[in-house]
Each structure stands twice: as C-alpha cells, then as structure tokens.
ChimeraX commands (.cxc) that place a marker at each C-alpha (Angstrom):
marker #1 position -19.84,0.88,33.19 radius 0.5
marker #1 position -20.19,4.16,31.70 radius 0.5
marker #1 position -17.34,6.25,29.85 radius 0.5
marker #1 position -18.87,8.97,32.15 radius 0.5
marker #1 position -17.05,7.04,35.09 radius 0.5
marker #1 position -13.60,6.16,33.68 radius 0.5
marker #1 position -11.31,8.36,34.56 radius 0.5
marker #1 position -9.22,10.25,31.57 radius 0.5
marker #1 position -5.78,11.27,32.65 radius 0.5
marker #1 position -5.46,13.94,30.34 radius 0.5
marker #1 position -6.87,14.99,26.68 radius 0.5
marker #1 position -3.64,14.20,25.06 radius 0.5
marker #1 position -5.31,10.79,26.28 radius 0.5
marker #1 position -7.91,10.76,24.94 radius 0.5
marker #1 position -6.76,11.82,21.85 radius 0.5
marker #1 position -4.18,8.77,21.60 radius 0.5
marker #1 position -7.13,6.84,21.63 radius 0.5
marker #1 position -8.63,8.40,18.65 radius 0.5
marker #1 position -6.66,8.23,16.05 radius 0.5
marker #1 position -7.99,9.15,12.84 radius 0.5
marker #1 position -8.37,6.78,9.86 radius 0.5
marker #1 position -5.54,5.76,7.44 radius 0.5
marker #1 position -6.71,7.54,4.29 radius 0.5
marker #1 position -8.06,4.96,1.32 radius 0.5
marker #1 position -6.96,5.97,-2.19 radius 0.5
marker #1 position -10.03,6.86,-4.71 radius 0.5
marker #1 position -8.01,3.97,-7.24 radius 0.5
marker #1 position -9.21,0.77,-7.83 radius 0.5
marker #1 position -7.52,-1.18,-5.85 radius 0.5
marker #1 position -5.48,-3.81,-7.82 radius 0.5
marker #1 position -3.25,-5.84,-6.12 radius 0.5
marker #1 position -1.45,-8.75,-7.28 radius 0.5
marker #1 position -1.88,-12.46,-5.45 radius 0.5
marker #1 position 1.55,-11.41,-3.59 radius 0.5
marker #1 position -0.08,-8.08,-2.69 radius 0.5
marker #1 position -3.18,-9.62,-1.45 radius 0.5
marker #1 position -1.48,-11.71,0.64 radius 0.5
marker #1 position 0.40,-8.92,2.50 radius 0.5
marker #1 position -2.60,-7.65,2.71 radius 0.5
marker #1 position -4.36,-10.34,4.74 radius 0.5
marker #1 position -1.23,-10.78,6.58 radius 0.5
marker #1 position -1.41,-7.25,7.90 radius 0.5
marker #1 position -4.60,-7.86,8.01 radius 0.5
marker #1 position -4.23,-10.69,10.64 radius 0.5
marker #1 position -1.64,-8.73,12.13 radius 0.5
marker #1 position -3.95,-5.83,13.01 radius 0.5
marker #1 position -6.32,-8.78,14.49 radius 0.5
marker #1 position -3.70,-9.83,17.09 radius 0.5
marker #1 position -2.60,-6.83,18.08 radius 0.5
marker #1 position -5.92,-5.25,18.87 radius 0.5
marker #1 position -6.51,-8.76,21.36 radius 0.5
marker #1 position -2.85,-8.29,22.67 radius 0.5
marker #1 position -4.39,-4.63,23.15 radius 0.5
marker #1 position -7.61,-6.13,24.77 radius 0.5
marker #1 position -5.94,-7.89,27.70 radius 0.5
marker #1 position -4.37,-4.86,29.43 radius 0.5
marker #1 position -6.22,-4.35,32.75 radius 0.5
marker #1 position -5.63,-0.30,32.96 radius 0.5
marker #1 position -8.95,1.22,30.89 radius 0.5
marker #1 position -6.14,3.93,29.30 radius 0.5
marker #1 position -3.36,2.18,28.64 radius 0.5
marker #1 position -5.62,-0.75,26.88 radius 0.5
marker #1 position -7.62,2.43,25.02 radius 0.5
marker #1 position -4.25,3.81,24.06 radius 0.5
marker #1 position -2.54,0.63,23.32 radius 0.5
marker #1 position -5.45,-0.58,21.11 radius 0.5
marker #1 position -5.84,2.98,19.31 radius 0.5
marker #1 position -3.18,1.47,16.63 radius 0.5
marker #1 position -4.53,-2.27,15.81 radius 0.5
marker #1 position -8.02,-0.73,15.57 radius 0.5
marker #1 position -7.35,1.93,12.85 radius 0.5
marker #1 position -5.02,-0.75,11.19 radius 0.5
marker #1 position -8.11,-3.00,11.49 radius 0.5
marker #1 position -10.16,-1.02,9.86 radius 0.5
marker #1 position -8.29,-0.09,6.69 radius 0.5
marker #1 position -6.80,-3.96,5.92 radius 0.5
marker #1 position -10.18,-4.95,6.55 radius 0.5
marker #1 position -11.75,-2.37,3.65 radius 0.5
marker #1 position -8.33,-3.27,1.41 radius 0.5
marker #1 position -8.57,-6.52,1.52 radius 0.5
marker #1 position -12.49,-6.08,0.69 radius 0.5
marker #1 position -12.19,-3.95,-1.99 radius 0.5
marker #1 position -9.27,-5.91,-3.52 radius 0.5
marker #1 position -8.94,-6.82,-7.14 radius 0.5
marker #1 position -7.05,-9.56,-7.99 radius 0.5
marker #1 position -4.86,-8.99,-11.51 radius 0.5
marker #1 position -3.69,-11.98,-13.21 radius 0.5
marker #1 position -0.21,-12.15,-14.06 radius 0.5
marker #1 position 0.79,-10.31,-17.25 radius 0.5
marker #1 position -0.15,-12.59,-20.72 radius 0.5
marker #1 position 2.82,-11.03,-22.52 radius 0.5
marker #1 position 6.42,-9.58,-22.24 radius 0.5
marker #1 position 5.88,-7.36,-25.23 radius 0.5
marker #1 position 3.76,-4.58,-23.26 radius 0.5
marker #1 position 4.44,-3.18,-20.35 radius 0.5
marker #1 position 1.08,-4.27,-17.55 radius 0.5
marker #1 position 0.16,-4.10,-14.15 radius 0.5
marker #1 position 1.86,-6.92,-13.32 radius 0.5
marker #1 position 5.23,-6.39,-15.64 radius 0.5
marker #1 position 8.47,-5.51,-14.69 radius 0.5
marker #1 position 9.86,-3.16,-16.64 radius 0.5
marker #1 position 13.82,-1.61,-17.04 radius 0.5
marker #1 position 14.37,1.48,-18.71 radius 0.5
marker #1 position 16.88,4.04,-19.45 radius 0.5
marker #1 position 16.84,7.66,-18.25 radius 0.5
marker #1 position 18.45,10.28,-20.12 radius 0.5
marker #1 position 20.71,11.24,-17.51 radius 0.5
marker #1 position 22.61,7.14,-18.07 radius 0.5
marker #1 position 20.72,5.61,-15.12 radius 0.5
marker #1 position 19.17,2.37,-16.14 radius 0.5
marker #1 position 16.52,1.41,-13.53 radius 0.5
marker #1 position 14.22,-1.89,-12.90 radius 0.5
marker #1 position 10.65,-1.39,-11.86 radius 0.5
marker #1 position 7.47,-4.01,-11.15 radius 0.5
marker #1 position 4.31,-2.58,-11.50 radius 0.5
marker #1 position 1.49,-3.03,-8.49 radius 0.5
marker #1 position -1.04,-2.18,-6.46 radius 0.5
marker #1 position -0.48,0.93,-4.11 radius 0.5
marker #1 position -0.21,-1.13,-1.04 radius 0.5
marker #1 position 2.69,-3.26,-2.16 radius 0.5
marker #1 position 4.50,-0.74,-4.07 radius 0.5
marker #1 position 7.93,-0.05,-1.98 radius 0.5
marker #1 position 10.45,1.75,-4.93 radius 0.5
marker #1 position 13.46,1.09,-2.48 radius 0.5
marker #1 position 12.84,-2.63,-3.39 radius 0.5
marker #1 position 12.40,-2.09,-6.58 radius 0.5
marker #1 position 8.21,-1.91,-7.03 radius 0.5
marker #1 position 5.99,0.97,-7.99 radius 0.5
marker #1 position 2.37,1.77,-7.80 radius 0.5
marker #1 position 0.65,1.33,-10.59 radius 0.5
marker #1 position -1.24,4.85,-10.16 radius 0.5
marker #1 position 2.73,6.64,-10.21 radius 0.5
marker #1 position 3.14,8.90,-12.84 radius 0.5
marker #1 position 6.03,6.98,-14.00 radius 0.5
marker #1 position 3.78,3.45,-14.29 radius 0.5
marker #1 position 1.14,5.57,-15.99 radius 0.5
marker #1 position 3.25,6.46,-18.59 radius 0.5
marker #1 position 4.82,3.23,-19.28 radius 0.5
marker #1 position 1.36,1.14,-19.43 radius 0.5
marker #1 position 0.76,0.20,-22.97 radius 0.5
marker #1 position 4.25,1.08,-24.57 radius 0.5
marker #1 position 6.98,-1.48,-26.06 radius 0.5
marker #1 position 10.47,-1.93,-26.01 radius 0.5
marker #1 position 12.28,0.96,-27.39 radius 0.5
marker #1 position 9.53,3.29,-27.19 radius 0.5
marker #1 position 10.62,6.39,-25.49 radius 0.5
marker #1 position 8.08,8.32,-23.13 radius 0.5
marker #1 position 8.58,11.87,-20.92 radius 0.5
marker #1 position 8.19,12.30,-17.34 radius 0.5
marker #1 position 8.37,15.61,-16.56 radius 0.5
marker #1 position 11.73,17.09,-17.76 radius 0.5
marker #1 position 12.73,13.63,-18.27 radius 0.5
marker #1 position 12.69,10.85,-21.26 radius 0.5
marker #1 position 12.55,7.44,-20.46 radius 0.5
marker #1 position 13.54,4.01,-23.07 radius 0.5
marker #1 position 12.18,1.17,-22.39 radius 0.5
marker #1 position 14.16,-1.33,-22.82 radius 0.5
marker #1 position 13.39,-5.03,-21.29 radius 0.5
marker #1 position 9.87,-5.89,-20.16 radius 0.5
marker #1 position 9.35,-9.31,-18.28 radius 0.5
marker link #1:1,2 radius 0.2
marker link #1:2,3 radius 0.2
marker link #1:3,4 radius 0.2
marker link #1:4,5 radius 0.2
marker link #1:5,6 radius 0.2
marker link #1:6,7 radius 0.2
marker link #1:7,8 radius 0.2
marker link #1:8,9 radius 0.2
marker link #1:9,10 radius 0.2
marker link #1:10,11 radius 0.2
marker link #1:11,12 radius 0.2
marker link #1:12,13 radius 0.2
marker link #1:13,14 radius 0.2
marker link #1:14,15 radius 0.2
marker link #1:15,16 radius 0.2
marker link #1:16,17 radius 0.2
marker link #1:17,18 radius 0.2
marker link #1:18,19 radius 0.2
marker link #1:19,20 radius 0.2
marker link #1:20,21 radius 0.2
marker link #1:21,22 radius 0.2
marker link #1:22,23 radius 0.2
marker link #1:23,24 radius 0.2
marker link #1:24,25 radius 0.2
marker link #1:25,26 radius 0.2
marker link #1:26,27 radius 0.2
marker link #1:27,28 radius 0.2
marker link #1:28,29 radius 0.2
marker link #1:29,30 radius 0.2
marker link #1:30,31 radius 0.2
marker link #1:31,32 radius 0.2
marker link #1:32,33 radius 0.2
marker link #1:33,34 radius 0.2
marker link #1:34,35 radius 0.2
marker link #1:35,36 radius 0.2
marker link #1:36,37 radius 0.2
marker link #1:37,38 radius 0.2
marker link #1:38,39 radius 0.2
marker link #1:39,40 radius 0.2
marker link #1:40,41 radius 0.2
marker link #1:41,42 radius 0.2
marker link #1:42,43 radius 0.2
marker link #1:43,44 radius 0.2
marker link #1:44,45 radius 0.2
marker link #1:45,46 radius 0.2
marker link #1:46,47 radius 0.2
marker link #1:47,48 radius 0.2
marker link #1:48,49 radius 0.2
marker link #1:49,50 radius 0.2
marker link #1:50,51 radius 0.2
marker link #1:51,52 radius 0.2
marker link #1:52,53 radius 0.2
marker link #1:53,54 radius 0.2
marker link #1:54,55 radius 0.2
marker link #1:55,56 radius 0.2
marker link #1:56,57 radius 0.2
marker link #1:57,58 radius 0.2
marker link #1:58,59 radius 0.2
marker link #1:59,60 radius 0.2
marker link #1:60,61 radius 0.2
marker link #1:61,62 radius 0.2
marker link #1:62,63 radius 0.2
marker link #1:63,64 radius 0.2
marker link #1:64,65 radius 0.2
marker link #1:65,66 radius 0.2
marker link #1:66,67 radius 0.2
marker link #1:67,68 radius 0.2
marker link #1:68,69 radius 0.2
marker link #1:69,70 radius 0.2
marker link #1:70,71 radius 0.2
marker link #1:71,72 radius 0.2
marker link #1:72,73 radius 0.2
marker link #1:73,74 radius 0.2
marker link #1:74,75 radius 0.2
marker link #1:75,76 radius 0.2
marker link #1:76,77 radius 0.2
marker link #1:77,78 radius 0.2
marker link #1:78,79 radius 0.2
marker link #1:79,80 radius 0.2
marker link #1:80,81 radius 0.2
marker link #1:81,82 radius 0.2
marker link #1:82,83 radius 0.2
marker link #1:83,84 radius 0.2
marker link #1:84,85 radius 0.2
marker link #1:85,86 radius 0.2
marker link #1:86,87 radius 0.2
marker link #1:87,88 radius 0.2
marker link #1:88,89 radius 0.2
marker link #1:89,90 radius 0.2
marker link #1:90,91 radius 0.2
marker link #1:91,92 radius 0.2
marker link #1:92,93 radius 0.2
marker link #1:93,94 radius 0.2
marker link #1:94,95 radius 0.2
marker link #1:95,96 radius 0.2
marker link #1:96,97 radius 0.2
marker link #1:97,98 radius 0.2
marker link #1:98,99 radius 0.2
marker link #1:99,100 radius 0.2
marker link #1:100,101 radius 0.2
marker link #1:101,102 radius 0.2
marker link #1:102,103 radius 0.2
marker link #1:103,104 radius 0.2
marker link #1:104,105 radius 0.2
marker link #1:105,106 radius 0.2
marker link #1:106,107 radius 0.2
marker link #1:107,108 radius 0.2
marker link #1:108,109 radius 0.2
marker link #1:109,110 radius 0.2
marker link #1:110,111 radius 0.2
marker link #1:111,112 radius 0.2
marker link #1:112,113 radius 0.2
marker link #1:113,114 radius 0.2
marker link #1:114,115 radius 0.2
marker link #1:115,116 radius 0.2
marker link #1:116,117 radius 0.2
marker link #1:117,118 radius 0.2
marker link #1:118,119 radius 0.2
marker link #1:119,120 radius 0.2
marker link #1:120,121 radius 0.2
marker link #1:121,122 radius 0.2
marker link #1:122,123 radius 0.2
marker link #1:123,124 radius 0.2
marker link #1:124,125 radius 0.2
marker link #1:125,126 radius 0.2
marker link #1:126,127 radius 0.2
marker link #1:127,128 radius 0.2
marker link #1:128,129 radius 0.2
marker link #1:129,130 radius 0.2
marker link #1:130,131 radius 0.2
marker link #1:131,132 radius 0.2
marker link #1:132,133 radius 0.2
marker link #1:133,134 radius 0.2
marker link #1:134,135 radius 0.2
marker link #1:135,136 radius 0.2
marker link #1:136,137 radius 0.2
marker link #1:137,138 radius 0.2
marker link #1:138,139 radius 0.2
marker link #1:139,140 radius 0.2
marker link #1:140,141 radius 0.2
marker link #1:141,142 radius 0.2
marker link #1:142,143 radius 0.2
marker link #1:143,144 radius 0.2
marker link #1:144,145 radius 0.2
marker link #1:145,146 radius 0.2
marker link #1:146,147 radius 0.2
marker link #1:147,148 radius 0.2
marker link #1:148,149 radius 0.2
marker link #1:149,150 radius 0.2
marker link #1:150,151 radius 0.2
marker link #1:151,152 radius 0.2
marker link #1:152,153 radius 0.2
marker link #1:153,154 radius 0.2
marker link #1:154,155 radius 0.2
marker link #1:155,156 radius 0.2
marker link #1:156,157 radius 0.2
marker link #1:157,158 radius 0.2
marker link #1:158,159 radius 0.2
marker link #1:159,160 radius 0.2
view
C-alpha cells in the first residue's frame, strides 16, 4: 500500500517518526573489549526493540514506536563497525587509553579516572573519554608529573 493512503494523524506524527540521527563523533573510535561489548549489547538491544516495534497493528503507533530502535539501530550498527579494539595497557608507568589513573587537584580533591572510548565513558562511575580534555592531557605523563587544565593543575599520582 502506498504512504499516499495511510492516514497521518497529525505532523507532530509524522515527525515522531523521523527522528534525526544520533550524531557520530569525527574520533577514532577506540573502545576497549568491555566497551565493545556494550556496544553490541545495545546493539542487540536496538534489534529487539525495532521487532517489538514491528508487531504493532496501528501503521502510527508502530511508525512512532519504531522511530527510537531504528535511529538506535543505525548508530550501534556504524559504532560497532567502525570500532577499534585497544589492547589493555602494557605498563603502569604511563598513563594509556586503557589506564586508570588518580590524581590530585590543587584545590585537595584526589580523583580516580579510567580512560576509554567515548561510548563507555560515564565520569559518575568513574570513566572518561579518552578525547576529554582532561585524558588528553594526562596521555603520555608519569607519576608525579604535574599537568594544567584550564585554571587548574593536576599530579598524577597512581597509574594502574
């Protein structure tokens, strides 16, 4: 049947059924083997909700309920194409994608960090991007050396 003869309740509608694409970062995409994972989890995720999504009888609701799953389809699927796996750090005495690193701040705070790819980074639990300004800074340095971020200096002081 046509889309010419399905009737469109309204444009707000159609426009849930459209959404537009999650935006891909211009990084390579490194992930680690637990970031790739969660990546083909969501991944598989996406899968079953789109089918859940294909079974609803009402055209609309199945457009609308499948507008989600399809966009989330469509980015795991190019993520988990375009991922690069990064072995585990070799060393403790540099920090690496891969490395989880604790430093000072000059204001007292001591805070612990693991470096990753952009999908899996989550700072609440205790990860960060490997593209963050902070992570950038940090690559390549040892224990003790002391790098600025911003109006801030940070000391590295444990890398594992």
């Amino acid at each position: 049947m046509s889309v010419a003869f399905t009737k469109e309740e309204s444009a707000e509608t159609a426009s849930e059924t459209l959404l537009p694409d999650r935006p891909i970062s211009s990084h390579p995409n490194l992930v680690t083997e637990a970031g790739l994972k969660a990546l083909e989890a969501q991944l598989q995720q996406a899968r079953e909700g789109y089918s859940a999504a294909s079974t609803i009888e009402d055209v609309n609701e199945r457009r609308r309920q499948a507008a989600g799953p399809m966009r989330d389809l469509r980015y795991f699927a190019e993520r988990v194409r375009t991922a690069q796996l990064m072995p585990d750090p070799t060393s403790d005495e540099t920090v690496a994608f891969g490395s989880t690193v604790t430093f000072s701040r000059d204001d007292g705070r001591v805070q612990t960090y693991r470096i990753v790819g952009e999908d899996e980074a989550d700072p609440k639990l205790g990860s960060i991007s490997y593209v963050s300004p902070v992570a950038r800074v940090l690559m390549g340095k040892t224990i003790g050396d002391v790098v600025s971020v911003g109006d801030h200096e940070l000391e590295i002081v444990a890398i594992s």
